[in-house]
N, C-alpha and C positions, 0 to 999 in steps of 0.2 A: 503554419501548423507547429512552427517548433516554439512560438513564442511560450508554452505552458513552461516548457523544458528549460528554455533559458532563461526563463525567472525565476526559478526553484533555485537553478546553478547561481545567478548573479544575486542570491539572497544569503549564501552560503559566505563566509568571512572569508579574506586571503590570507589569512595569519594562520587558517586549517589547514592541518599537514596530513595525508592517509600514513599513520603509524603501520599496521600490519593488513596486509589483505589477503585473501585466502578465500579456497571456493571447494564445497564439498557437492554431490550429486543433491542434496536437497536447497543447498543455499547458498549464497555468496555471501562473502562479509568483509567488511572494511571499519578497522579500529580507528577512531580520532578524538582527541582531550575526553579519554575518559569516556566515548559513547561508543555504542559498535551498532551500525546499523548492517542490516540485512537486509536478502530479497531472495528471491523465488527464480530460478533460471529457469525458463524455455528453451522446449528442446528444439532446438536450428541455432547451430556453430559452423553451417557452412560458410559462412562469406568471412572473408579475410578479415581480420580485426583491425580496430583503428590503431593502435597502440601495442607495437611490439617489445616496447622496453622494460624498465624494470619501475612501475609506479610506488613503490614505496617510497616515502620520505616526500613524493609529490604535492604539492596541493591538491586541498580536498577537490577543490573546484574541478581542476585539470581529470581529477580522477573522476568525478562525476559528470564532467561529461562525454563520456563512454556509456551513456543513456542513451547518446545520437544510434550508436554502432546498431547496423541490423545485422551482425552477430550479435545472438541474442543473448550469450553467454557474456558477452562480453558487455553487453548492456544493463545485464544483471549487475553487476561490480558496481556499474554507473549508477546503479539504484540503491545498492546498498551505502554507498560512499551519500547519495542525498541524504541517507537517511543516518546516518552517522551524525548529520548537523543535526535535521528538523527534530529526529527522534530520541536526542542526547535529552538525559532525565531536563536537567536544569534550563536547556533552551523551549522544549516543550511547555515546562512551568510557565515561562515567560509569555509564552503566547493565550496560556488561560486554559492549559490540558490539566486534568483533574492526575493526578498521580499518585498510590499513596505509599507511604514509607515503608510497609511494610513490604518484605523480597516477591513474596506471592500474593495474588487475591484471587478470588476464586472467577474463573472465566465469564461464568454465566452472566457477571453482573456489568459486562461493558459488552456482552457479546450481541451486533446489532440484530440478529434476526430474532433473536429472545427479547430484547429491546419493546422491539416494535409490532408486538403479537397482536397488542392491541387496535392501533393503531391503523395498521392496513387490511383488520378484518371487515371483510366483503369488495377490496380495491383490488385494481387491476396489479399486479406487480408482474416486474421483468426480474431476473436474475440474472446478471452476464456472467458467468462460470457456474459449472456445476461442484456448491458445496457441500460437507460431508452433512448428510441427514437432513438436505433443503427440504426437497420433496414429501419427507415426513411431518417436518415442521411446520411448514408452509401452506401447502396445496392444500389443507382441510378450510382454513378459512380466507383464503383470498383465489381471487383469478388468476395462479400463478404459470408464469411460460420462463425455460431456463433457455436461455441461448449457450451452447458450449465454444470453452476459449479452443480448447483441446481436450481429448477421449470422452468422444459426445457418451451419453448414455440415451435409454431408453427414451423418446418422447422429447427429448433435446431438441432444441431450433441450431440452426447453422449460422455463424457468426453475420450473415448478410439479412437476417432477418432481423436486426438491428433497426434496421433502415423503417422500418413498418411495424415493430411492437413498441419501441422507445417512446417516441411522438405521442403513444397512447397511455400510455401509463400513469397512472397515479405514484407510482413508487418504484424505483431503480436503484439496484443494488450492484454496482464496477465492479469486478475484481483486479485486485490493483497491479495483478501481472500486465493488464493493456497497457500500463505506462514502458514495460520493457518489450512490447510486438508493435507502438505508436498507435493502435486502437485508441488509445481514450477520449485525448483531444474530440475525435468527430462524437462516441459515443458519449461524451458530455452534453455538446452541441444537438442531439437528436434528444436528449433527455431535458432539455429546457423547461418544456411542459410537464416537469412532474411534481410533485408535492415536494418530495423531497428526493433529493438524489445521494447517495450514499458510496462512499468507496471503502470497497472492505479485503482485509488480510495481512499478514504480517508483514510486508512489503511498502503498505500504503504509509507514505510517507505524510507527517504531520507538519506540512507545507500551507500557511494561511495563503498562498497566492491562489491553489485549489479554488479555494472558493468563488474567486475572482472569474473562475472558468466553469462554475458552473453546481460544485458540489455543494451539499448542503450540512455534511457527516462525514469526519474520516474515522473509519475504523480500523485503529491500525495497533500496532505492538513496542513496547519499549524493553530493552532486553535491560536487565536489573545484573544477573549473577554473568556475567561477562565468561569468566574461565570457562563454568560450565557450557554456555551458548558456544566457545568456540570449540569444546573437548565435542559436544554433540555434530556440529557442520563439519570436524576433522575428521570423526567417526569412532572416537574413542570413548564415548557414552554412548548408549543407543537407547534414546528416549525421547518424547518430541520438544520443539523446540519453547512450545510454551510453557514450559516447566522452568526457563530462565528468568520471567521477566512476569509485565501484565500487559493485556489488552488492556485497550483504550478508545473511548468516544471521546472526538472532538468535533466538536459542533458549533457553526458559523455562528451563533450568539454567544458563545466561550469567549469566541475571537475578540467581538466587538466589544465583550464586556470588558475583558483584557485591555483594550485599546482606549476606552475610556478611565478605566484607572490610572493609565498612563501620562494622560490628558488632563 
């Protein structure tokens, strides 16, 4: 189960160093050549952490992998440090993620569940977290069921009904906090048979080995205006965090097409 994890980690350079890390109540973050990746902490910090030292100056690797830790807080760091390689403007490029020059662009237009309005009207879909205005969005044209990761809402499925909505669906949408609770791995595995499977939020790390494991779509976040992303996580802006950077679709034919230009 950990193999997803340790290829993400052994994709990551040894010459990466975690320059600054830091963790506010919404996020964790870790600076490296110029990238700053983030992530989404879950709340359970009871179990002792792996790493009592001071990881600055560490390798990124070394810092990232504190994904293992189930301190979840402490596994969030681990997440944001993957994402400090995968989600760095220029290593992204590399892999075939659409980026554009300018500091902002508008959400809407790499945002997956606007994406795909089309697309999964009248299909089955699953949604694993419940996100902001799914239910609006969604539920008028498709067969939609939301499983919650945590603070179910109304009509919510409970994280075990995984096991018996996945398998059926035509279309699955992660939230990519299961990479810091170890949910994914199996919840990729149950989602085999879907059209497409999707990982989404500004955590989802843009990791081509993903695909490998099952994903079809990462939807995830590139932070652009740096200072600002970390004046917001330190709590000295109060504004949200997509106002740094843009969302991003990256999607397993990017990948391949990427790879044959290489080629």
């Amino acid at each position: 189960m950990w193999e997803l994890y340790d290829r993400m980690i052994e994709g990551i350079p040894h010459d990466w160093k975690a320059e600054e890390i830091f963790r506010g109540t919404s996020f964790a973050c870790v600076l490296s050549n110029n990238g700053l990746g983030i992530a989404e902490p879950r709340p359970y910090d009871l179990r002792k952490p792996l790493q009592t030292k001071n990881l600055e100056g560490a390798s990124l690797r070394e810092v990232a992998a504190c994904i293992k830790s189930w301190n979840f807080f402490e596994a969030a760091t681990g997440l944001a440090a993957i994402n400090a390689y995968y989600n760095n403007i220029d290593v992204a490029r590399s892999f075939g993620v659409t980026i554009s020059e300018s500091l902002h662009i508008e959400d809407r237009i790499f945002d997956p569940f606007i994406m795909s309005q089309n697309t999964i009207r009248g299909k089955k879909v699953t949604v694993v977290g419940h996100f902001p205005h799914i239910t609006q969005l969604m539920a008028p044209i498709c067969d939609l069921s939301i499983i919650a990761v945590h603070d179910p809402q109304q009509d919510d499925y409970p994280l075990s009904a995984a096991e018996f909505l996945l398998p059926e669906s035509d279309f699955v949408y992660i939230s990519s906090s299961t990479l810091i609770d170890k949910t994914m791995p199996r919840l990729l595995e149950l989602s085999r048979n879907a059209q497409t499977t999707t990982i989404v939020g500004p955590s989802t790390p843009l990791a081509p080995v993903l695909f490998s494991f099952g994903a079809h779509d990462l939807s995830g976040f590139v932070v652009k205006d740096r200072s600002k992303a970390k004046n917001i996580i330190r709590g000295a802006e109060n504004t949200k965090i997509f106002a740094t950077g843009q969302k991003v679709a990256f999607k397993i034919h990017q990948y391949q097409q990427a790879l044959d230009r290489k080629n």
